[in-house]
C-alpha positions in Angstrom: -26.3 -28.6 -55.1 -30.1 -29.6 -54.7 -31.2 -28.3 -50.9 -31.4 -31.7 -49.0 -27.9 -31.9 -49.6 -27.4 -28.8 -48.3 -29.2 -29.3 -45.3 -27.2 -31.9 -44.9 -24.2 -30.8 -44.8 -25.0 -27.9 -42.6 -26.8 -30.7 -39.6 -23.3 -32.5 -40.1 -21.3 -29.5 -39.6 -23.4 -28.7 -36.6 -23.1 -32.2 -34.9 -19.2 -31.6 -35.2 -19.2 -28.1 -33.9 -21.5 -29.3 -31.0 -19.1 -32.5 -30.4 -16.2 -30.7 -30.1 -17.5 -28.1 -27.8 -19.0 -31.1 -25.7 -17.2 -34.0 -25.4 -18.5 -37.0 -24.7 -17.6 -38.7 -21.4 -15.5 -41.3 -23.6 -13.6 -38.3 -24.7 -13.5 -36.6 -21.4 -10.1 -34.5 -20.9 -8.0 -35.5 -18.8 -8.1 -35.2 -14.3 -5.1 -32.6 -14.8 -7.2 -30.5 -17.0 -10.4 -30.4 -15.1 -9.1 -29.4 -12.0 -10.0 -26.3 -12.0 -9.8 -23.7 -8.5 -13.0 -23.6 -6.8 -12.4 -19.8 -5.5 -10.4 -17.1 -7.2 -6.4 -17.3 -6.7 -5.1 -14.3 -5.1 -2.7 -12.5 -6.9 -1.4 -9.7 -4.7 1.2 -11.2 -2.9 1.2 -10.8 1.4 2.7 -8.7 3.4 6.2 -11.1 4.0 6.9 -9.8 0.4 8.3 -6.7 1.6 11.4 -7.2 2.8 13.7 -5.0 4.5 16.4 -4.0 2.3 14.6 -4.4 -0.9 13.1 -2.0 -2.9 9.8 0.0 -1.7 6.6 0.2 -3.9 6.6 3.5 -5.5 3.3 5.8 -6.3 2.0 9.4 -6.8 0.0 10.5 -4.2 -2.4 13.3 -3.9 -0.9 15.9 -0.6 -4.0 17.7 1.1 -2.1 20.9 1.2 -1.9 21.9 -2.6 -4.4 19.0 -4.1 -2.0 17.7 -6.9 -0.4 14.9 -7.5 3.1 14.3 -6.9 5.5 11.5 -7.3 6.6 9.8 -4.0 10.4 9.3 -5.9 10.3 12.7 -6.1 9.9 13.4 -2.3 12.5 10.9 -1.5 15.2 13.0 -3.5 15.2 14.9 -1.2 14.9 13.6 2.4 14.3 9.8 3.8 10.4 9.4 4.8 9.0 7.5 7.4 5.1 6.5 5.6 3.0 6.2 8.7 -0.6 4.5 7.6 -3.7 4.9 9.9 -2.6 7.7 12.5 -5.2 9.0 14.8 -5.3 12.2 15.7 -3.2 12.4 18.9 -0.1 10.5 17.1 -0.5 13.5 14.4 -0.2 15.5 16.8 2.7 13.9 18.8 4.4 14.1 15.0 4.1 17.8 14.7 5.2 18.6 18.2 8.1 16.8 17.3 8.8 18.0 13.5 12.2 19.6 14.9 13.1 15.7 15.9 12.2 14.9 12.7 14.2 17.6 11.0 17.5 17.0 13.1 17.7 13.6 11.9 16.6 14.3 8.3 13.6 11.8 8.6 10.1 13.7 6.9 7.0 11.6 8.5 4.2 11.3 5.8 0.9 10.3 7.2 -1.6 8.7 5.0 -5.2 8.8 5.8 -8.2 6.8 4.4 -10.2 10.4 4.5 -11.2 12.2 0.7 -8.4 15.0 -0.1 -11.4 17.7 1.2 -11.5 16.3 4.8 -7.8 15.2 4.8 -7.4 19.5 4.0 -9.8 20.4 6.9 -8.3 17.7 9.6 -4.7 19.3 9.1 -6.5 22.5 9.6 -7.9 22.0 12.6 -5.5 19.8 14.4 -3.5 21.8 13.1 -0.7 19.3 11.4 2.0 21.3 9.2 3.2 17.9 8.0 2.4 16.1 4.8 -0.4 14.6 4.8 -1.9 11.8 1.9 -4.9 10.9 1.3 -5.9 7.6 0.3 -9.2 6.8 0.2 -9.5 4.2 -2.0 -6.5 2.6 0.2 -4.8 2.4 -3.5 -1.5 3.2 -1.3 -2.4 0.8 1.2 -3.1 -1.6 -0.7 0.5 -1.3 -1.8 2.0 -1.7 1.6 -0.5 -4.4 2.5 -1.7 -2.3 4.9 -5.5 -3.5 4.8 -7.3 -6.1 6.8 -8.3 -8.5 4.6 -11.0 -9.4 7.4 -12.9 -6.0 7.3 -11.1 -3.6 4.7 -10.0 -1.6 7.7 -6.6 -0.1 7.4 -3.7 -1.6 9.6 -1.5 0.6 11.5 1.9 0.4 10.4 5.1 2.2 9.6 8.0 1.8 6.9 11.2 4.0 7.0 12.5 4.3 3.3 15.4 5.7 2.1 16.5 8.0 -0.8 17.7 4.9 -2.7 14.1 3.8 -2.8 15.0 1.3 -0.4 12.8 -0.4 2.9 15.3 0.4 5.6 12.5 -0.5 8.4 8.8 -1.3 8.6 6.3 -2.8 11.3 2.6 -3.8 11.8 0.9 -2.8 14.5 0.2 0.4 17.1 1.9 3.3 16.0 5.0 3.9 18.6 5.3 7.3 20.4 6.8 10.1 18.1 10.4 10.1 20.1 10.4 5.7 19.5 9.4 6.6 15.9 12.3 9.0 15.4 14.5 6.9 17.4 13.8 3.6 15.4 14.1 5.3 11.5 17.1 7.0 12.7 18.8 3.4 14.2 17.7 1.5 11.1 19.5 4.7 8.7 22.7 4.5 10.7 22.2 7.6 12.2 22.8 9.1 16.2 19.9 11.1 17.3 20.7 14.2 18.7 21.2 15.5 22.2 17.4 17.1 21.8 15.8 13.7 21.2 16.6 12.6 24.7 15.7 15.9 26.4 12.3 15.9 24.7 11.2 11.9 26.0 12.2 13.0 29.5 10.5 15.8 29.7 7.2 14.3 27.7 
């Protein structure tokens, strides 16, 4: 084939290739298919998703007191947990003072903190806090719960009482509740009658 020919054909093919990436406004698509989102969809649904009753996000979490990971299904085999995210100091403490409350009504409070597994080690050391303690400083579990301000990337406060089925029996944005009202709450929402103690220990706080 002599080489203006070829040429040819090669400019023709080109013309088509750019045509059909570029339309011309006579061969526009249609309204429907232009309509494209301006900003990015979000895809992690918001915090009404969890609902009571239904099944509670599962993950492995890394405890400060051995540094391994551990699955969270695993924990619930053997005890119903009450995941506390964003406690300060004083409602850790409050949690161990009452870890007998906790016992009595077979309720295990896991507190999750947004600290590195190093400093999540040396706060239960120095508080000190005997209880289990996560950390989560990438918020991965948070993120899970929807326990994030979407504002600032600050964690919420917040609480959710799951059971050993996996189930959310309870949860709640917002200030985290005195250890006795914590206890007192996961034990109503598991059908269960605190014991004699629980009462003696809020009067005499």
């Amino acid at each position: 084939m002599p080489r203006s020919v070829t040429v040819a054909c090669l400019a023709a093919l080109l013309a088509t290739t750019v045509w059909a990436a570029s339309p011309s406004p006579m061969n526009s698509a249609s309204r429907e298919e232009v309509r494209l989102p301006l900003s990015p969809v979000p895809v992690e649904p918001g915090p009404a998703s969890l609902q009571v009753g239904s099944p509670a996000p599962m993950f492995s979490y890394l405890a400060a007191a051995d540094g391994r990971w551990h699955p969270f299904s695993e924990l619930l085999e053997k005890t119903d947990v009450v995941l506390v995210f964003a406690p300060t100091n004083d409602e850790l403490a409050g949690f161990e003072r009452q870890r007998e409350l906790f016992a009595q009504i077979d309720i295990q409070p896991v507190a999750v903190t947004d600290l590195s597994t190093r400093k999540t080690t040396a706060l239960a050391k120095r508080l000190p806090y005997t209880g289990l303690l996560v950390s989560d400083p990438m918020a991965a579990i948070a993120g899970l719960f929807h326990s994030i301000d979407s504002s600032n990337g600050q964690r919420l406060h917040s609480y959710f009482v799951i059971d050993k089925k996996l189930r959310l029996r309870a949860m709640y944005f917002g200030p985290i509740p005195s250890p006795e009202l914590l206890a007192a709450t996961a034990a109503r929402s598991l059908g269960r009658a605190l014991p004699p103690s629980a009462f003696t220990s809020t009067t005499d706080r």
